[in-house]
Each structure stands twice: as structure tokens, then as C-alpha cells.
C-alpha positions in Angstrom: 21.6 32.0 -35.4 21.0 35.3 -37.4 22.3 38.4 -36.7 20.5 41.7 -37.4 21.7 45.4 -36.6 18.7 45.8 -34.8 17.4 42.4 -34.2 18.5 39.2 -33.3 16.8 35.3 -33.8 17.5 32.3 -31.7 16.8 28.7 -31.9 17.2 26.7 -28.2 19.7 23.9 -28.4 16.5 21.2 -28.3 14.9 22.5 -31.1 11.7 23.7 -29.8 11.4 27.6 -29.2 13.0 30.5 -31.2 13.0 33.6 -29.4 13.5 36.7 -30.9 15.3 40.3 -29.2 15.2 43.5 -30.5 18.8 45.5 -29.5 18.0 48.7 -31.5 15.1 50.6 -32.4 14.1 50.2 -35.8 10.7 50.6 -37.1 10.7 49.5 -40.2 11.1 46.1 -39.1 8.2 43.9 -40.3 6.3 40.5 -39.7 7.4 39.1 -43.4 11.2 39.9 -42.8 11.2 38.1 -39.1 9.0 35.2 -41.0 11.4 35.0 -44.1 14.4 34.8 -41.5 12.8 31.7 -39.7 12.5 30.5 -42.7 16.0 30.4 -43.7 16.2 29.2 -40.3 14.4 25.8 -40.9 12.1 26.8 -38.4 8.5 25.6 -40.5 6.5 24.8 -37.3 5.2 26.3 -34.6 5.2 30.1 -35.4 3.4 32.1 -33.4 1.7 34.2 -36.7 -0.6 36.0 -34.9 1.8 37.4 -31.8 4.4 38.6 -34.4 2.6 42.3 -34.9 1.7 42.9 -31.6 5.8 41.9 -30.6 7.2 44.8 -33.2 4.7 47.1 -32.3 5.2 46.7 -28.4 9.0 45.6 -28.5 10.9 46.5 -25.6 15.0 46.4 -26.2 17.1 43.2 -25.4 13.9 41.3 -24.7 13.1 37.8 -25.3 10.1 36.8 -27.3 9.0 33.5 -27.9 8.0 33.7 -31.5 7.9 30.2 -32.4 7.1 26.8 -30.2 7.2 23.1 -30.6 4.2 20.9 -29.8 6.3 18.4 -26.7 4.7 14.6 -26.8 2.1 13.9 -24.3 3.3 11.6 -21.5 1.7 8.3 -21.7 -0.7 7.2 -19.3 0.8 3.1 -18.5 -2.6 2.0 -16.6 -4.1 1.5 -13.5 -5.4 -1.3 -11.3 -7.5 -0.8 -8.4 -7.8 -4.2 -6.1 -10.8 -5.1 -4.2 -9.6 -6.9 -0.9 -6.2 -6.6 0.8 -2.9 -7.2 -0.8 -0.8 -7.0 2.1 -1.3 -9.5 4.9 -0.3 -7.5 7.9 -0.9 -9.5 11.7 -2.9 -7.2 13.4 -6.0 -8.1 16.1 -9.1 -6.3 15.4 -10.2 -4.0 18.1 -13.7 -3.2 18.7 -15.7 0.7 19.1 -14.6 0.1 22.8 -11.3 -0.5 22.2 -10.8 -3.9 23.5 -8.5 -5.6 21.6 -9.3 -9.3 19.8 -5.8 -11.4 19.6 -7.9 -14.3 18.3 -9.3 -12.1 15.1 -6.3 -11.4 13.1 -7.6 -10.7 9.5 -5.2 -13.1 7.6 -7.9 -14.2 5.3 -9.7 -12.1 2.2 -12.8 -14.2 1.4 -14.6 -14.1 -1.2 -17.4 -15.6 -3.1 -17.8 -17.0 -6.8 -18.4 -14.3 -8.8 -17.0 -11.8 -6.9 -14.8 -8.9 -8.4 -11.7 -8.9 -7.5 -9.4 -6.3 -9.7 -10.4 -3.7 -12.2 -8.2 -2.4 -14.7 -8.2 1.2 -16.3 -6.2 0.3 -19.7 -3.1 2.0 -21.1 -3.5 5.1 -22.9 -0.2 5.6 -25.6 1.2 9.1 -25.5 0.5 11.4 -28.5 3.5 12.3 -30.5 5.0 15.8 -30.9 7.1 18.2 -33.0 9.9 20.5 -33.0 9.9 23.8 -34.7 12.1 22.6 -37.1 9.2 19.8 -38.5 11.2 17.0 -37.1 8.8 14.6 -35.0 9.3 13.6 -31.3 8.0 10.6 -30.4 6.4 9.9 -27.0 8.3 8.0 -24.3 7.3 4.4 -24.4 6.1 2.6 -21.1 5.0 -0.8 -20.4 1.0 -1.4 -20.0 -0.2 -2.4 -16.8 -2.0 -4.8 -16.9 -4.1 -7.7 -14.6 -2.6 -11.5 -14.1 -5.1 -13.8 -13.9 -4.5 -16.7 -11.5 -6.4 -20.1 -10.7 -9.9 -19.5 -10.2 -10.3 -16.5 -11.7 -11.8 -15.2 -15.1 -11.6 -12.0 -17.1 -14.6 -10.0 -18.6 -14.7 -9.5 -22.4 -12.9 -6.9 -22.2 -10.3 -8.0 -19.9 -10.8 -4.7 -17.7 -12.1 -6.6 -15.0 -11.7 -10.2 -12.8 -14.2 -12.1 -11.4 -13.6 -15.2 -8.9 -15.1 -18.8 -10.1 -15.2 -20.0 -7.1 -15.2 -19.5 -3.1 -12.3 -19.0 -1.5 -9.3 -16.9 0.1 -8.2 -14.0 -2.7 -4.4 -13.6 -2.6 -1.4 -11.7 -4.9 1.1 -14.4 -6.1 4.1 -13.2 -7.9 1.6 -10.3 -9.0 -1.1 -12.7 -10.2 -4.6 -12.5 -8.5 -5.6 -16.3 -7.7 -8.4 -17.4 -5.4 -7.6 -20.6 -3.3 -10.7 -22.8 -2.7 -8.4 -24.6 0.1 -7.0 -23.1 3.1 -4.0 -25.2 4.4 -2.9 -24.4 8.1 0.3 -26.3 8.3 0.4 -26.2 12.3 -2.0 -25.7 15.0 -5.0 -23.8 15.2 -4.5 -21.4 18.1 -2.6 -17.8 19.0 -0.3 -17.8 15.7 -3.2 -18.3 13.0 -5.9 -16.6 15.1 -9.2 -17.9 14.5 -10.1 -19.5 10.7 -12.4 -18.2 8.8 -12.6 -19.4 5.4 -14.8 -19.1 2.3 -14.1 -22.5 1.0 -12.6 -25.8 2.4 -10.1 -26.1 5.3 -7.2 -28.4 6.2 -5.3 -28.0 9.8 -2.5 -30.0 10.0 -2.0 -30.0 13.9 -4.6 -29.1 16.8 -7.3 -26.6 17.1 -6.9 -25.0 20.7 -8.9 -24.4 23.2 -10.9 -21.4 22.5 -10.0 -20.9 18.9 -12.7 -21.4 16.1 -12.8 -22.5 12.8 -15.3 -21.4 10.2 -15.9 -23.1 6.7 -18.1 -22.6 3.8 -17.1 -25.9 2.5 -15.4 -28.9 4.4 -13.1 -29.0 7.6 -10.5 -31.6 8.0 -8.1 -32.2 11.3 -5.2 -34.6 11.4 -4.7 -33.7 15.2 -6.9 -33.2 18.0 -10.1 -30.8 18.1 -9.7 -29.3 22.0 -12.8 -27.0 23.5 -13.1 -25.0 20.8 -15.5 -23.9 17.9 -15.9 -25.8 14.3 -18.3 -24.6 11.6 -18.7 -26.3 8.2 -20.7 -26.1 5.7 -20.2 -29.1 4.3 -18.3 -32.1 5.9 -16.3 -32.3 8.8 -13.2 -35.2 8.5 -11.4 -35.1 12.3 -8.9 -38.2 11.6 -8.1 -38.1 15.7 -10.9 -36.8 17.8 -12.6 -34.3 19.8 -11.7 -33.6 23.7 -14.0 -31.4 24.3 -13.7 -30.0 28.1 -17.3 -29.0 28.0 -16.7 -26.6 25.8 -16.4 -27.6 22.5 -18.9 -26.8 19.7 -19.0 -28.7 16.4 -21.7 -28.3 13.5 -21.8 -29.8 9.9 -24.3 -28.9 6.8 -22.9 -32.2 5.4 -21.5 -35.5 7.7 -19.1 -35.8 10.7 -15.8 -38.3 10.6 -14.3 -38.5 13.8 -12.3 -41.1 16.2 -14.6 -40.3 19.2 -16.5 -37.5 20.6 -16.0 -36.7 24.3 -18.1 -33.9 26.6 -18.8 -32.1 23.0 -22.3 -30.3 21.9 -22.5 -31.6 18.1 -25.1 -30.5 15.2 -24.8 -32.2 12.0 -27.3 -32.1 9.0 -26.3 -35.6 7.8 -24.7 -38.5 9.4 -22.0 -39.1 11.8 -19.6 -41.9 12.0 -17.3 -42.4 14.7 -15.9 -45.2 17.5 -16.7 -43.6 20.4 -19.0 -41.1 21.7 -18.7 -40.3 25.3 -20.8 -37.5 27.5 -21.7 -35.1 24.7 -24.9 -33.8 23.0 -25.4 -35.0 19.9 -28.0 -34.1 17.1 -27.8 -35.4 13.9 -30.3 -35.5 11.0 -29.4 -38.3 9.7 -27.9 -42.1 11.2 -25.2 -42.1 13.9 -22.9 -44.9 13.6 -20.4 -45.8 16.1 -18.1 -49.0 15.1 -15.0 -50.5 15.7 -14.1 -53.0 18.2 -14.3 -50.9 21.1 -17.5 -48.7 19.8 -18.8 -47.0 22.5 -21.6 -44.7 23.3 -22.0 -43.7 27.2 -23.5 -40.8 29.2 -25.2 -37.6 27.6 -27.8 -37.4 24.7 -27.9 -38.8 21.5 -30.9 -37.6 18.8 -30.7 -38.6 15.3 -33.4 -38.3 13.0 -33.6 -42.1 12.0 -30.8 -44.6 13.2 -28.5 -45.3 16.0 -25.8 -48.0 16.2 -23.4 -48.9 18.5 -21.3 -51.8 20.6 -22.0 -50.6 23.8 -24.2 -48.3 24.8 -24.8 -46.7 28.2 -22.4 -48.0 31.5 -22.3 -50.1 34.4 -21.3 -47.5 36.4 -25.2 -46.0 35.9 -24.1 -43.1 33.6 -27.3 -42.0 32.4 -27.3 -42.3 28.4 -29.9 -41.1 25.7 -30.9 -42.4 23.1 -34.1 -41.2 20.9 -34.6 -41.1 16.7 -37.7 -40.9 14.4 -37.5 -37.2 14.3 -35.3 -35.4 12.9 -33.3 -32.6 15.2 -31.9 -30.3 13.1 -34.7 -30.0 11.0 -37.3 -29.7 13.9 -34.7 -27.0 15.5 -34.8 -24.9 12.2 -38.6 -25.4 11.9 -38.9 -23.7 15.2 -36.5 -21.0 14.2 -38.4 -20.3 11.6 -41.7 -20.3 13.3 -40.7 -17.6 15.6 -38.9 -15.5 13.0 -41.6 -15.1 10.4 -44.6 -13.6 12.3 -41.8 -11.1 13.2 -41.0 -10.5 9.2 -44.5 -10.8 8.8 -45.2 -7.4 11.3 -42.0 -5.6 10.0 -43.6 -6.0 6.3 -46.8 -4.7 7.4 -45.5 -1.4 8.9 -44.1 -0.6 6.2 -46.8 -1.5 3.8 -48.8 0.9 6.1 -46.0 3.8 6.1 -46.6 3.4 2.0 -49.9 3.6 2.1 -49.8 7.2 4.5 -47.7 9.0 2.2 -49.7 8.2 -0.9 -52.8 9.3 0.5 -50.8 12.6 1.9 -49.2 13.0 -1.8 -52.8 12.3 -3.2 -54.1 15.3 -0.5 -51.1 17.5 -1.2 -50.1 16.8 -4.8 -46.8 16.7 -3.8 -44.8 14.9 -0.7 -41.5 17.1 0.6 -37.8 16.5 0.2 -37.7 14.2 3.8 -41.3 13.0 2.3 -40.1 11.9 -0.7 -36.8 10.4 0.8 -38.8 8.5 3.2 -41.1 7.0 0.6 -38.2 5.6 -1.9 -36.6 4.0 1.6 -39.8 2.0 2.3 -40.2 0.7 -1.2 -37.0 0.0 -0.9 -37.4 -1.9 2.2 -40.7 -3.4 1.4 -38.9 -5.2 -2.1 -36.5 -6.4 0.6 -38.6 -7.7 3.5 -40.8 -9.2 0.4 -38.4 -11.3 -1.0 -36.8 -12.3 2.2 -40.8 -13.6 4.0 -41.6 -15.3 0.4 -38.6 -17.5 1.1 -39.0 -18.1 4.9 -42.7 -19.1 3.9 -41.0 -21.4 1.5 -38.4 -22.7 3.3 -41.3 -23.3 6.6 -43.3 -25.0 4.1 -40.8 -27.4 2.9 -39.6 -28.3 6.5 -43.5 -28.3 7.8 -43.6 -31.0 5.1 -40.5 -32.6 6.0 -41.4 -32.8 9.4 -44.7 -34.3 8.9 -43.2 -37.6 6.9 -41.3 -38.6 9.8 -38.9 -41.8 9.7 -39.6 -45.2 11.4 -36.4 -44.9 13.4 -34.7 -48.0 14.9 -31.8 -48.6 17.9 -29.2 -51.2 17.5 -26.6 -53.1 20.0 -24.6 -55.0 18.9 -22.9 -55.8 22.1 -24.4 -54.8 25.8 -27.2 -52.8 26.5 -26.6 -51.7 30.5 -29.7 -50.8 32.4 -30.6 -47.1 33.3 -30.7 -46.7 29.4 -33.3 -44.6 28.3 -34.6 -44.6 24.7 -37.0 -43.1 22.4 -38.4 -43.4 19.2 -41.0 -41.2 17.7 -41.9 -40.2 21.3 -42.4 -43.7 22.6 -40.1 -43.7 25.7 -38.3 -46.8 27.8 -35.7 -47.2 30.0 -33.8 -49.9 30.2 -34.3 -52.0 33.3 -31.3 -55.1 32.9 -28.5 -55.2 30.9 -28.8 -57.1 27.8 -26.6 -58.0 24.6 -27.7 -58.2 20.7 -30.9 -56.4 20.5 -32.4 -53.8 18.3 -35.5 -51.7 18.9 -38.1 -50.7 16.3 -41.4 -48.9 17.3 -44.4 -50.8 17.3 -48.1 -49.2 17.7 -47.1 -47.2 21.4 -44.6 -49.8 22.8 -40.7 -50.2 22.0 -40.1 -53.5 20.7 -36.5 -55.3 21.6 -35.4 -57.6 19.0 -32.7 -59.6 19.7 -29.8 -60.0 16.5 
């Protein structure tokens, strides 16, 4: 501190102002004697040059001005990540725009798909240093970068600003790292605890599905206990290690194969083949063979359709429980076929509208030399639309070409008993229809010109 008759200097205990007070008036004070006193001071950073001639001239008594001021250190900024699904599991039903409330829905899965982005980083920035009036630097407060754990199935950018999933799956936070689990393990039942499954990439239940819950997989579903009337939907494979008791209300489709102990008063699809020991009362459709074996392998009542191959035991009953049988084409594929063939012209008429809508407001811009604001909106939506509808009919046309084709080779198709036959069986292959009329035991039919032939084995 200096003292002055008629001024006074002061330096703050941190070192980063000096104020100066005036406590007499005294005009021949000057800017060089105030800056030679700071000097002598230490003070070398900082002064306010410029303020110190308007301050004398305009000096009011026992006043404070700040005539020198440090530079503080600029906070550091430690980083940022913003996550892209939910990072807090929280059991809560989804409710609908009318309010009714879905206790089977429950949310506890993120999915997401291979190559998805999962977590963006904004990086660190380090705080700039400062200085005290004195010349004495102040560094800035140090603070750990944030930064993005990478878990399994997961990969950085170049930068490492930004994680992508490798594969399909359920996106989670473990012990802060982002990991994407291809598998989802239920250890328990399906039913009012887990809500219904839906899952980006394989399943694994450990007990029951309940009646009326469903479980959706991109991938493969496997039960160790039983599958009640409810929904499954791989897909890929299903793998049921007990069976399905179906009530009448069970639904079960497969992209890939089906593994199961039996099937009873179930409506099955499967792309590829089924294997199982007994199938009893359900509809079945399957693109590829259906093979029921085992010592007690058993196929009676309802409808079996497989697109080229049926083998059992025992097939029908001798109670008269009307039983199906018919390959040589293939159901799923005929069943998407038709899908197809009534979804297209639709696409088809959808595309052409809006190739006519373009058309319009050309000719209008071409009248007009110019199209207004709701004009010009409308126009960028239907190009916009057209690219879509475009690329979506070019691959229905595709994908009805390649089944057209598929449908057309057709499969041979054959029926094989191992064991009994029972009368009131009624079989088809490629449209050629018979029913059986006496039981009989060893036999195999194969189609021959526009007769079933039985061949006994």
C-alpha cells in the first residue's frame, strides 16, 4: 500500500485489481505519478492506461477506482455426451392417444440396428490461463475429460466423437460403458413382470411364455419351458426344447426353421423346415419339409402344408379326426406372392398420382415462370415422395418376379408313414387330392401324371 496526502493506492489481497481513492483535492496529480506508483507497486499488468485521465479529471473524493485488472483463467469446458436411446430403464406401460393403458408394453428394451449411433461426444475444451496484476500467472482449474466407454459391439469413429453399434441388438449403460447385447436373456417367464419381448437380436426365455404375451425376434427364439396361447416372431429360428399348448390361440412364425417337442391347437408359419414329435390340431405351413419323429410321432387333426415333404409315424386317428395333409407348393411363398400381388398395383396408382401432380406444377411454373411458396413446397414433397415410392415398387417388382419364378418351379412333393395311415385322411400333392378310405401301415405317396400313388416301405 501507498500512502499519498491526497491520494491513496490499493492492491486486493488476491492480487488482481488495484483501486485507487482520491481523499483531497489536488490537481496537480498526474497519470505518470499514479503509473510510476504502481510501478513501485509491482503492479506491471493490467493497467487500465487509457481510464487514468478521464479518473483525475472526473475524481470524486474517497472514491474507488479500479485502475488496474487481472485477466482470471477461463473455466474449462470438461465435455459433453449426448445418448441416443434410454439410459434409465424405468417399468412403466405405454398408454395410447386414448388413454388406455398397455401393462403388456413396458419399454424395457432399447433396440437398435447395426450401424446405428448410439452416443456422441462434444470433446474437452482446456481452460485458458490467466494473470494477476502483479505478472504472476494463474493457471486454469484442471477437470477430467469426459469422455465415451466403448462396450461390446460397439465402434468409435476416427475421431472417437461418435459410436456406432456392430451389430443388432438391445443398447444398454454398463458401469458407464455403452455395449449392445445381440442376446436377450429372460431368466424367468414370459408374462406380466417382463411384459411383452421385443428384441433386435436373438432371444433366450428360460421359463414359459404366457398366455397372451408375445415375443418378437430379429434373430432366433429359444424356450426351455412351455410356449402357452401366445405370440412368437423370429426372424430366424425358433428352438422350443418343451412344446407349444396352444389353446387356440397361439401364433408362431419363423424366417428360418422350427424345433419343438409337439405342436398342439397352434397356427404356425415357418419359411424353412420344422422338426418336431407331435403335431396335434394346428395349422401348419411351412416352406420347407415337416418332420415328425420319435417313437410316438404323431400328426392328427387340422392342416398340414409344406412346400415339399411330410413325414410322420402316425398320421390322422381312429377316432375320424379329420387330418390334412398337402405339399408340392410352397405356402409361404405362395402367401407372400399374393401379398404382393395385391400391394403393387396399389404402389403402382400411388406413383402415378404423384408423377401426375409433378407434371401439373411444371406446366403451371412453365405458364407462370414461377410456382408460390405452398407451390413450391408442394413440388419438393412430391419429388420427394416419387424417389421414395420409386425405390420402394422397383423392389416389390423384384421381389414378385423372383417369387413368380419361384413359384413356377414347383417341387415334386412326397408323403411318408412310417407307421399307420387311418382312413378319413385327406392328402394332396401339387393339387392332386385323395382321401384315404382304410387304414394302412408303411406307405409313401408321390404324384404320378393326375393320380396319388401309395408306395408301400
Amino acid at each position: 500500500m501507498e500512502n499519498k496526502s491526497t491520494y491513496e493506492i490499493r492492491i486486493a489481497k488476491d492480487k488482481m485489481t488495484a483501486v485507487l481513492s482520491f481523499e483531497a483535492a489536488d490537481e496537480s496529480v498526474t497519470a505518470e505519478q499514479i503509473l510510476g506508483e504502481l510501478q513501485k507497486l509491482g503492479v506491471r499488468n493490467g493497467i487500465l492506461k487509457d481510464k487514468l485521465g478521464e479518473i483525475i479529471q472526473n475524481k470524486h473524493l474517497y472514491t474507488d477506482y479500479v485502475i488496474a485488472e487481472g485477466l482470471e483463467p477461463t473455466k474449462p469446458f470438461p465435455g459433453k455426451v449426448e445418448y441416443f436411446f434410454q439410459t434409465t430403464k424405468d417399468m412403466k406401460p405405454s398408454v395410447d392417444k386414448d388413454g388406455n393403458v398397455d401393462y403388456k408394453n413396458l419399454s424395457l428394451i432399447s433396440n437398435v440396428k447395426q450401424g446405428q449411433l448410439l452416443a456422441k461426444l462434444e470433446p474437452a475444451v482446456q481452460g485458458e490461463p490467466g494473470i494477476n496484476i502483479l505478472g504472476v500467472p494463474l493457471p486454469p482449474p484442471q477437470v477430467k475429460p469426459v469422455t465415451i466407454k466403448a462396450g461390446k459391439n460397439t465402434v468409435f469413429n476416427e475421431t472417437k466423437t461418435e459410436l456406432f453399434a456392430t451389430k443388432n441388438g438391445m443398447v444398454m449403460l454398463q458401469d458407464g460403458a455403452v455395449m449392445v447385447n445381440d442376446v436377450y436373456q429372460v431368466p424367468n417367464h414370459v408374462g406380466p413382470s417382463t411384459g411383452n419381448i421385443n428384441f433386435a437380436g436373438n432371444v433366450i426365455v428360460s421359463g414359459n411364455v404366457l398366455d397372451d404375451f408375445t415375443v418378437t425376434a430379429d434373430g432366433d427364439i429359444e424356450v426351455f419351458g412351455v410356449v402357452e396361447g401366445s405370440i412368437l416372431k423370429a426372424g430366424g429360428n425358433i428352438v422350443l426344447h418343451s412344446g407349444i399348448s396352444g389353446k387356440g390361440r397361439a401364433v408362431l412364425e419363423a424366417g428360418g426353421n422350427l424345433m419343438t417337442k409337439y405342436i398342439e391347437q397352434s397356427t404356425v408359419k415357418v419359411r424353412g423346415n420344422i422338426h418336431s414329435s407331435a403335431i396335434l390340431h394346428s395349422t401348419v405351413r411351412c416352406g420347407g419339409s415337416v418332420v415328425v419323429e420319435g417313437k410316438k410321432a404323431l400328426i392328427s387333426g387340422g392342416k398340414i402344408v409344406s412346400g415339399s415333404y411330410v413325414e410322420t409315424n402316425i398320421l390322422g386317428s381312429h377316432m375320424g379326426t379329420v387330418t390334412e395333409i398337402e405339399v408340392g407348393v410352397n405356402p409361404v411363398i405362395s402367401e407372400e406372392y399374393e401379398e404382393l400381388k395385391k400391394a403393387l398395383p396399389k404402389v403402382r396408382n400411388e406413383l402415378e398420382q404423384i408423377e401426375k401432380v409433378i407434371v401439373l406444377l411444371n406446366k403451371r411454373r412453365e405458364l407462370e415462370g414461377n410456382l408460390d411458396e405452398d407451390k413450391q413446397e408442394m413440388y419438393a414433397t412430391a419429388i420427394k415422395n416419387k424417389i421414395v415410392l420409386s425405390t420402394r415398387c422397383q423392389k416389390m417388382e423384384r421381389d414378385f418376379q423372383k417369387l413368380e419364378e419361384e413359384m413356377n418351379i414347383g417341387t415334386a412333393g412326397e408323403i411318408r408313414i412310417n407307421g399307420i395311415l387311418y382312413s378319413g385322411t385327406r392328402l394332396t400333392i401339387s393339387n392332386v387330392n385323395r382321401t384315404i378310405s382304410d387304414d394302412v401301415r408303411s406307405v409313401k405317396f408321390i404324384r404320378e401324371g393326375a393320380d396319388l400313388k401309395m408306395i408301400s416301405i
